[in-house]
C-alpha positions as CSV (number, residue, x, y, z in Angstrom):
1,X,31.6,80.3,79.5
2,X,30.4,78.7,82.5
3,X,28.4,75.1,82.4
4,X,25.2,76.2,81.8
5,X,26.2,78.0,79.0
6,X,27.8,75.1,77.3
7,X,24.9,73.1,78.0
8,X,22.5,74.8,76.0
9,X,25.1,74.7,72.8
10,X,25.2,71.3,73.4
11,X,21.3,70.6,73.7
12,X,21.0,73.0,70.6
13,X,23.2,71.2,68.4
14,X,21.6,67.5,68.9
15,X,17.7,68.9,68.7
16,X,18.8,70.5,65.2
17,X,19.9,67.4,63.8
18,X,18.0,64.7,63.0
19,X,18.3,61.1,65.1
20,X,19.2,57.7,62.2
21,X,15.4,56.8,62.9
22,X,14.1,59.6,61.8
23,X,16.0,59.6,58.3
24,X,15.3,56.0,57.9
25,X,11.4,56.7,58.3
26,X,11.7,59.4,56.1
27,X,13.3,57.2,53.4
28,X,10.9,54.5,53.9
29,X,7.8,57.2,53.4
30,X,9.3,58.2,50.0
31,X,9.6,55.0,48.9
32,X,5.9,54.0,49.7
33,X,5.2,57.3,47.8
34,X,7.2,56.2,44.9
35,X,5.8,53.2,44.6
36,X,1.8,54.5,45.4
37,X,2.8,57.4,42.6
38,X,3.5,54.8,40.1
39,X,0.9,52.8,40.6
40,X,-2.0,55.1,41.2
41,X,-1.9,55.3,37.5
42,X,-5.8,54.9,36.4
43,X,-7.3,53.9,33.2
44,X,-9.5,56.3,31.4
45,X,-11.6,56.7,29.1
46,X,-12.7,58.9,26.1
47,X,-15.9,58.4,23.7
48,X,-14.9,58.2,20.3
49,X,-17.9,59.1,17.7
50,X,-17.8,56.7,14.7
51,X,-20.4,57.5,12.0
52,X,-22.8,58.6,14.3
53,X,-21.9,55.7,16.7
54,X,-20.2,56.4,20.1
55,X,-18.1,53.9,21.6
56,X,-15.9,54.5,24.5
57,X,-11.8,54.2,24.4
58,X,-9.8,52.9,27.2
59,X,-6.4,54.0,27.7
60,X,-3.2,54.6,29.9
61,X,-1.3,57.6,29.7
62,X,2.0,57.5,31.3
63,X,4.3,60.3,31.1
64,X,1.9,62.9,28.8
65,X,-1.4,63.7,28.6
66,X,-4.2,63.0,25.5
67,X,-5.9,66.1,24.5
68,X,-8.2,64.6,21.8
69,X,-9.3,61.7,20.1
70,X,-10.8,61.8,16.4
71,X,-11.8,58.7,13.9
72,X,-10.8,58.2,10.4
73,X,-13.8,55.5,8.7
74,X,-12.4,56.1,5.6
75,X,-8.6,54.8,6.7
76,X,-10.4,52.7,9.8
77,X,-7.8,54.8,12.2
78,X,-7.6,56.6,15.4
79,X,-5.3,59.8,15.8
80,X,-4.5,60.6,19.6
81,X,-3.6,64.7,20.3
82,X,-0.9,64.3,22.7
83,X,1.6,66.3,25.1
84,X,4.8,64.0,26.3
85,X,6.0,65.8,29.6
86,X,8.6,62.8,30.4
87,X,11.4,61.7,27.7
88,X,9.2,58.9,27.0
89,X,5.5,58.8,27.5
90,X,4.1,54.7,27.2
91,X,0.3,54.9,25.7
92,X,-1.5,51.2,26.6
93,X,-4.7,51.5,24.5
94,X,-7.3,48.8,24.9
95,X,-9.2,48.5,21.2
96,X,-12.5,45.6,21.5
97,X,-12.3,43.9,18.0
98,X,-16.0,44.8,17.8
99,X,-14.8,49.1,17.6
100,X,-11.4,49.0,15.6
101,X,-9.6,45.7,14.3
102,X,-6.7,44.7,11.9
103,X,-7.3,41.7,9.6
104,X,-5.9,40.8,6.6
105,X,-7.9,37.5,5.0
106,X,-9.7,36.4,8.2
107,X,-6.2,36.1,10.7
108,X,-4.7,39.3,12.3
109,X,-2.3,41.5,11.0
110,X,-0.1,44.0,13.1
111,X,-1.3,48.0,13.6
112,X,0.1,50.4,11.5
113,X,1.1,53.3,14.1
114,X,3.0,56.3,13.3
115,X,3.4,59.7,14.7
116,X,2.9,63.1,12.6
117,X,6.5,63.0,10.8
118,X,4.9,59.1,9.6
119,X,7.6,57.7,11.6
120,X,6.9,54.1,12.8
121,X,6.3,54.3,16.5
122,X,7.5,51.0,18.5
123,X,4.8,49.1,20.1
124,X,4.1,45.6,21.8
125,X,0.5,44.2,21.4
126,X,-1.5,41.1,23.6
127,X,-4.4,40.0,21.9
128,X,-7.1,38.1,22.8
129,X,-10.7,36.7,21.0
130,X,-12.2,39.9,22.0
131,X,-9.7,42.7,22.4
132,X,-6.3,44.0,21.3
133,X,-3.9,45.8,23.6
134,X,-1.2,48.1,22.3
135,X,1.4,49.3,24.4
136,X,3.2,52.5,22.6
137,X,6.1,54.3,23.3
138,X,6.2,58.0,22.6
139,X,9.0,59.8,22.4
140,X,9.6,63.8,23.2
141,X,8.2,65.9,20.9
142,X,5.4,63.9,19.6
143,X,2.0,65.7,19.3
144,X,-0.1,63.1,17.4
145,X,0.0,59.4,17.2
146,X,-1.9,57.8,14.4
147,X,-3.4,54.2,15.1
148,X,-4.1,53.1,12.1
149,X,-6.4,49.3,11.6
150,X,-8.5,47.7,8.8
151,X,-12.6,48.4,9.7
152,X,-14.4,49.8,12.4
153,X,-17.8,48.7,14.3
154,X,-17.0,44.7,13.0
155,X,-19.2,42.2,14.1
156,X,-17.3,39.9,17.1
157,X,-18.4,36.1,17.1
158,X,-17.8,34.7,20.0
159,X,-15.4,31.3,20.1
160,X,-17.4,28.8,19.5
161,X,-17.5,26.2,22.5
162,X,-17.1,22.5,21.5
163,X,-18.8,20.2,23.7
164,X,-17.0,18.1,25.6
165,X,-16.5,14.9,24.5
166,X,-18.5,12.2,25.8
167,X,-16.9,8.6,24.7
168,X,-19.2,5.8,24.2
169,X,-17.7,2.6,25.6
170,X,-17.7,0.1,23.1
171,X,-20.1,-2.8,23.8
172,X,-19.2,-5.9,21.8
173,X,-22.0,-7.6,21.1
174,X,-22.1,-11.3,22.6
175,X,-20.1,-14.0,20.7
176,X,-23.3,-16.8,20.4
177,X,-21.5,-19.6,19.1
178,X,-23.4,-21.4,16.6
179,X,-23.5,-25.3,17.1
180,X,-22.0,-27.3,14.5
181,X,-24.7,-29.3,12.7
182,X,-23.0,-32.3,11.7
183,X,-25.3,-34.2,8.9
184,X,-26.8,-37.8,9.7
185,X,-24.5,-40.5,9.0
186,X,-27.0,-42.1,6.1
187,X,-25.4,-45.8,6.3
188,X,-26.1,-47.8,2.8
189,X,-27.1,-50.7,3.0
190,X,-24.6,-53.2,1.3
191,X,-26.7,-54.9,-1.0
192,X,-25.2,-58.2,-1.8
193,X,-25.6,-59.6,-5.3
194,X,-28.4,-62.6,-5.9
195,X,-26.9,-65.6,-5.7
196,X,-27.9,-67.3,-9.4
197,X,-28.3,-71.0,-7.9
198,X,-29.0,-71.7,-11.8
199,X,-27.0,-75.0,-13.0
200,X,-24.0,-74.0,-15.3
201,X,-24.7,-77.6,-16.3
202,X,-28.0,-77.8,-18.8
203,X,-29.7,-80.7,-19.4
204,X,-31.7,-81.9,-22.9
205,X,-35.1,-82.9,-23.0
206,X,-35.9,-85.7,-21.0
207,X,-32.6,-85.7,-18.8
208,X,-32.1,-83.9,-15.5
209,X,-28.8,-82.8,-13.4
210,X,-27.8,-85.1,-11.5
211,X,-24.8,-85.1,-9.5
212,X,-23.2,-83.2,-11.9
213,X,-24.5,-85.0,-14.7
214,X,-27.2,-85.2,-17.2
215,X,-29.0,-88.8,-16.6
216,X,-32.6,-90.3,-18.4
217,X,-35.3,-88.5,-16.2
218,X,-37.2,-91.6,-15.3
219,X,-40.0,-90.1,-13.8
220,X,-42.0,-89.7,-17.2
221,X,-42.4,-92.3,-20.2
222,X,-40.7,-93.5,-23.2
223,X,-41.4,-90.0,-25.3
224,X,-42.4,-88.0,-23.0
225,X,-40.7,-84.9,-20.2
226,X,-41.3,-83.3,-17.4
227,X,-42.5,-80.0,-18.1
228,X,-44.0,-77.1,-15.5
229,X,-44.0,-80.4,-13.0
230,X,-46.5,-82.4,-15.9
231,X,-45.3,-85.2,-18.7
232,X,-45.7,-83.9,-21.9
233,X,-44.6,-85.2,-25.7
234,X,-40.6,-84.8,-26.3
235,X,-40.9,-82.8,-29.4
236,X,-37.5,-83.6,-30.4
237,X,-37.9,-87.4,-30.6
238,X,-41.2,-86.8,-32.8
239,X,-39.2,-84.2,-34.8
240,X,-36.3,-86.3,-35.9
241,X,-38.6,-89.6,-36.4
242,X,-40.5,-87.3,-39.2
243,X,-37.0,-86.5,-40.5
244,X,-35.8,-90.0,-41.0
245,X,-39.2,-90.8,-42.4
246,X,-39.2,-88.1,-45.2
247,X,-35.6,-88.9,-45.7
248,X,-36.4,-92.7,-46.6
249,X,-39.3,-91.7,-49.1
250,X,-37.0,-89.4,-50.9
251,X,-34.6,-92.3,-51.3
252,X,-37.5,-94.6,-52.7
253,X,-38.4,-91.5,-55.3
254,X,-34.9,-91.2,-56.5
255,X,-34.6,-94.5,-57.4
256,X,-37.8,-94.8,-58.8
257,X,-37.6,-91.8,-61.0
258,X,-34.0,-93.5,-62.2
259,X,-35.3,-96.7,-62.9
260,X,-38.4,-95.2,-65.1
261,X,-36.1,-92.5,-67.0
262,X,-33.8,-96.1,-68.0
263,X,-36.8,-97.7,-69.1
264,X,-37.8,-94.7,-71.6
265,X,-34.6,-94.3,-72.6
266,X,-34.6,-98.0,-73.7
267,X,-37.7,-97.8,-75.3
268,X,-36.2,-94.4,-77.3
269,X,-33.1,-96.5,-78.8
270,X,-35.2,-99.8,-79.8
271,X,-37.3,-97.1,-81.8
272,X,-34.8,-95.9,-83.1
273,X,-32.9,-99.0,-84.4
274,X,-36.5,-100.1,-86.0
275,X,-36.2,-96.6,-87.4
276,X,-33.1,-97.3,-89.1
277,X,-33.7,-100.4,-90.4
278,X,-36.6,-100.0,-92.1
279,X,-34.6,-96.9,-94.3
């Protein structure tokens, strides 16, 4: 085999097989096809007819596919017609409380979801004011999975927003300080008692005080006082001269009254001695 020959064996072998760059692109482009496979994973949706009233599901199928969608008023449920192609198929079902809700005395209560044996099917669930997310797992061989809530079409009120809070600063009202009114000082006079310049010392008629003792007042006559600054008659003088007076002439009756009752009784007993002699 000459050179030329072994060349082109050589040059043959190394074009057939791939260079490390290559292989490493390669494995890079699967990976970015992994990952765009998984997540170019849409949501859809399917119109669901409620008594007449159409409202639209939303839902993510992963690993099967939904073939139909039918409502139950009576039960207030929703049964899926499924296919799982993967071991486990995951079912994220977006329900607006205003379509289908679960409620038990005004709070929420959990989904009843089964498949057709009426095997519980595990789930997780987010829930907000206006919506309630399920996330189901399927397992192989499931062919319908029953949803199963409390009411469809419910009326939604919406959260009420509280205003904010405004605080009112507190203005104390200004401290007036009230002058104290001290009352007038009414000062009372101290009234000092009359002196009574009356002499302790009294005098009779017609003597005065003087120097502590009662002497003749010489300034009127024999008989008279001093009386409102005029001499008038000492009525005590006149009185007791009357007195001595009456007293002597009731002395001079006495003894004249004695003297005539001796003389009758005299002339009594010489009658009767005459009386007796002449018997």
């Amino acid at each position: 085999m000459n050179n030329f020959a072994v060349k082109e064996l050589y040059s043959d072998k190394h074009t057939s097989l791939p260079s490390v760059s290559s292989l490493l692109k390669i494995s890079l482009g699967l990976i970015l096809f992994t990952m765009l496979s998984t997540a170019l994973v849409y949501a859809e949706t399917m119109s669901v007819d409620v008594e007449g009233t159409s409202f639209d599901v939303e839902y993510t199928a992963t690993g099967f596919t939904v073939d139909d969608v039918e409502s139950d008023s009576g039960f207030g449920s929703l049964l899926f017609t499924v296919d799982v192609t993967d071991s486990i198929g995951i079912l994220n079902l977006v329900l607006e409380r205003s379509f289908l809700d679960s409620t038990f005395e005004g709070e929420d209560d959990p989904f009843i979801i089964i498949n057709q044996f009426g095997e519980d099917l595990v789930f997780t669930e987010t829930t907000t004011s206006l919506s309630r997310t399920l996330n189901i797992e399927l397992p192989a061989g499931t062919i319908e999975v029953d949803v199963i809530g409390t009411s469809f079409n419910n009326s939604i009120l919406s959260e009420p927003v509280e205003p904010p809070v405004v605080e009112t600063p507190t203005v104390e009202p200004p401290v007036v300080e009230t002058p104290t009114v001290e009352p007038p000082v009414v000062e009372t006079p101290t009234v000092e008692p009359p002196v009574d310049n009356t002499p302790k010392i009294q005098c009779g008629p017609g003597t005065v005080l003087k120097d502590g003792a009662c002497v003749l007042d010489e300034r009127c006559g024999p008989g008279t006082v001093l009386k409102d600054g005029a001499c008038v008659l000492d009525s005590t003088s006149q009185s007791s001269g009357s007195s001595k007076g009456m007293g002597k002439e009731s002395l001079m009756g006495f003894v004249v009254a004695f003297v005539i009752a001796g003389i009758v009784a005299v002339i009594f007993g010489i009658i009767a001695r005459a009386s007796k002699s002449s018997n």
